[in-house]
N, C-alpha and C positions, 0 to 999 in steps of 0.2 A: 598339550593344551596351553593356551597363551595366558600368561600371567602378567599383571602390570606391574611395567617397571617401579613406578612409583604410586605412592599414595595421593587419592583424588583430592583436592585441597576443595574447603567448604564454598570458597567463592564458586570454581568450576562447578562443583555439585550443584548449586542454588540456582546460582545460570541457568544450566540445563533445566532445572526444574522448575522455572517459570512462569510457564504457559500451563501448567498441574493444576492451577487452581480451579475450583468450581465456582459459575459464577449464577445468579440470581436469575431464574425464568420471568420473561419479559408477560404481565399480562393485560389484557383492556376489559372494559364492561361491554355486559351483552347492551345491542340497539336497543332490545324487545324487552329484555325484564330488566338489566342491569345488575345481571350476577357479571363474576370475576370468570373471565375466560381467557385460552391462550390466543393469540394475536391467527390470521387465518384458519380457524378451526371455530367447528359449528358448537351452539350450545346448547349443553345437553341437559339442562334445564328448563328451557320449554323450546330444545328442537328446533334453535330457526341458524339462519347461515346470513348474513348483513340482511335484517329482515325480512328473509322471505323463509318459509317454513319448509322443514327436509322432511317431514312425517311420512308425506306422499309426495313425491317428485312431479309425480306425474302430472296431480292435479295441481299442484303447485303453478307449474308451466301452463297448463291451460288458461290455469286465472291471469298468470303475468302476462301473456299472449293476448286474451281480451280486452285486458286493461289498456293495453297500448293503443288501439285501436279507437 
């Protein structure tokens, strides 16, 4: 089994280990009520995705469908 020749010195250790840190989740307000949500992800406080509503997809698209027109 491979043993080191020498002892790791604190500088090399630290080196290596500094990318190890954890860093701070990025987040925005929802459009629709202005709760605290993560950045691309739907909120799940009243259910909508950059204001339009995930409850029902389906109907969802119908209405944006109509609305265009």
């Amino acid at each position: 089994m491979a043993v080191p020749a020498r002892r790791t010195s604190k500088m090399r250790k630290n080196t290596r280990r500094a990318h190890d840190s954890l860093s701070a989740t990025t987040t925005t307000n929802c459009l629709n009520c202005g709760a605290i949500t993560k950045p691309h992800h739907a909120c799940m406080k009243c259910k909508t995705y950059k204001g339009v509503s995930i409850t029902n997809p389906l109907q969802a698209e119908k209405t944006s469908s109509t609305e265009k027109k």
